[in-house]
N, C-alpha and C positions, 0 to 999 in steps of 0.2 A: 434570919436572913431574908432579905427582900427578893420580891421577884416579878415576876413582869416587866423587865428591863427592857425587850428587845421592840421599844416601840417605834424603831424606823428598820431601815432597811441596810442602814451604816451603822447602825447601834448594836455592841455586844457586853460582854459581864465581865468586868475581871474584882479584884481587891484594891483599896486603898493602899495599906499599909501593911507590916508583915504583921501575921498573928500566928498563935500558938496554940497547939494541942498535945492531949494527951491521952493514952492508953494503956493500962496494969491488965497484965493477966500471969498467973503463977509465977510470979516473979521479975520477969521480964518486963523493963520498963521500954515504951515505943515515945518517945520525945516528938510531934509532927511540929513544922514549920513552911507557913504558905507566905509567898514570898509574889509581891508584883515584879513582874520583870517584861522587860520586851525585845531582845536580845538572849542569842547562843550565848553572847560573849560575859552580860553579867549572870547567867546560871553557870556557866564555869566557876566565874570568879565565887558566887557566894557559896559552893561546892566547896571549894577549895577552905577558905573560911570554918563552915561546918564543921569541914573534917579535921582542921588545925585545931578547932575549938574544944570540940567531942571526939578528942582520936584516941581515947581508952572505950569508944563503944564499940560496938562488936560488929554492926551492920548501918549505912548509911543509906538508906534505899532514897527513890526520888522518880519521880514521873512529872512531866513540863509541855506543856500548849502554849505556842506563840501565835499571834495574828488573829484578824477580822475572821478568816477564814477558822484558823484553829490548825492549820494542815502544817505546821512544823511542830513536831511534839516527839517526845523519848522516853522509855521507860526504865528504868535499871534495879536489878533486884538484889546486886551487893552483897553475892555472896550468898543468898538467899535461896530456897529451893524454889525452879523457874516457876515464874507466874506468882509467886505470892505475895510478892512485896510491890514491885512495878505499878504490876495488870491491877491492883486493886486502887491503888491511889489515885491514879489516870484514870478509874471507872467513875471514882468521888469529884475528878476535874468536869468530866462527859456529865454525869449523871446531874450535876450543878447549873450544867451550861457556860463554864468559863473558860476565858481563854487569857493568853499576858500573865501564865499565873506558874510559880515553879512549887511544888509540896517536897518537902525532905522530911522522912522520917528515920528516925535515931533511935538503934536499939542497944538498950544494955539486955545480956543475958544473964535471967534469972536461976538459972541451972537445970531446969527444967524443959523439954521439948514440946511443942504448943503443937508437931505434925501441921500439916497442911491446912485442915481447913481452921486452925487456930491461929496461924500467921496471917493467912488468908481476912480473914475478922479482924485480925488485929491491925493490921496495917490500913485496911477499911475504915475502921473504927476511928484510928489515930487521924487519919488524914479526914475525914468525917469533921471529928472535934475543930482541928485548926480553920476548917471553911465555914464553920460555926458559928466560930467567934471572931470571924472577919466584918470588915462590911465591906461589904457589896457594893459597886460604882457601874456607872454607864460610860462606857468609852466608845467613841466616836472614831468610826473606820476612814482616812485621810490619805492621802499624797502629797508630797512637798514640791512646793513650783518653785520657779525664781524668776522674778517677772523683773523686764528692764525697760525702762520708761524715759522720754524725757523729763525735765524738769516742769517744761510747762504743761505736762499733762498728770500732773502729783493729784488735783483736783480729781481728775477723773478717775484715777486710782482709787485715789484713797476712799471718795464714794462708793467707788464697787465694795470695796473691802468693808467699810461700816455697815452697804445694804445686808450684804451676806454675814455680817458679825463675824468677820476674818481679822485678827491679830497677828501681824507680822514677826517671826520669830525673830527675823534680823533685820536690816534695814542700811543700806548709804543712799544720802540724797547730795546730792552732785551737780553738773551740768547732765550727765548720765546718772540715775538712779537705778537703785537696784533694792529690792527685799523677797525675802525669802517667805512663803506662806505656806500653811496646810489646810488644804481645804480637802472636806468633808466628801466623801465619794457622792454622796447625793447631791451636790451642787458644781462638781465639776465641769457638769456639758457649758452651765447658764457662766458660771465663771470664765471661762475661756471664750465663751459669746462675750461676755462686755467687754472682757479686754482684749479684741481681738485687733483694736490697732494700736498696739502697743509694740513693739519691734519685738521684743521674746515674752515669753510665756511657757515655759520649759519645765517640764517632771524631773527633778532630779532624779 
């Protein structure tokens, strides 16, 4: 795993894609899966998922950081004795530095009782493994505008948007234009300078 990502002041860590881990200890198998997300809305749905998928495991535990900030996150321990299962996967999110990032891990029980500080490990360990064998990206902390323009001033848009290497997610050109952009919290003051005589310039 790569590190020293955070080389601006918009820049933070999450995962590319989902990866997978895994943890044995007397029987009991802990299945981990770390998951990029950026929304409550898809950690429901791939929740949901999980548990249709592995719903003869015994425990579905999950801990989840959204944002630049990091400050929307949850811990849930499923059934689990409190603190063991959550608290530890969320220490492996903190302790990595990421954020945009959901871990689930899935346990079959081995017949055996692991006590505290053996769940504790183990769900450590599990979520551990699956940020392992991720990779690691830099993501760029942003706000979405919606800038509307006349037509004959496309030219001077669209410069702005090439100096600052701004790609428009959406875009109508019209006698009225309009496109939609994200741009990067470090350039928002100088962005809203150039185009300040454009009729709007609006944060959704």
């Amino acid at each position: 795993m790569e590190s020293n990502y955070k080389s601006a002041p918009d820049c933070y860590k999450s995962i590319a894609t989902l990866s997978k881990g895994l943890y044995k200890d007397n029987g009991s198998k802990f299945i981990s899966f770390a998951y990029p997300v950026e929304t409550e809305l898809q950690v429901k749905s791939i929740l949901s998922e999980i548990k249709k998928e592995y719903f003869d495991a015994r425990h579905h535990c999950y801990a989840y950081r959204l944002g630049y900030l990091g400050d929307k996150w949850r811990i849930n321990d499923d059934g689990e004795p409190s603190s063991t299962a959550g608290k530890p996967i969320y220490g492996q999110i903190l302790s990595n530095e990421l954020s945009d990032l959901l871990i689930v891990v899935v346990r079959y029980f081995g017949g055996i009782k692991l006590g505290v500080p053996g769940l504790i490990k183990a769900y450590k360990s599990a979520a551990a493994d699956a940020i392992a064998n991720a990779r690691i990206i830099e993501k760029i902390a942003g706000e979405i505008y919606t800038v509307t323009f006349d037509y004959l001033q496309m030219n001077e848009v669209m410069k702005v948007l090439k100096d600052l290497n701004i790609t428009p997610s959406t875009q109508n050109f019209d006698l009225s234009c309009t496109i939609d952009v994200k741009v990067r919290l470090t350039q928002i003051d100088q962005f809203r300078e150039l185009l300040k005589n454009t009729h709007i310039c609006q944060k959704v």
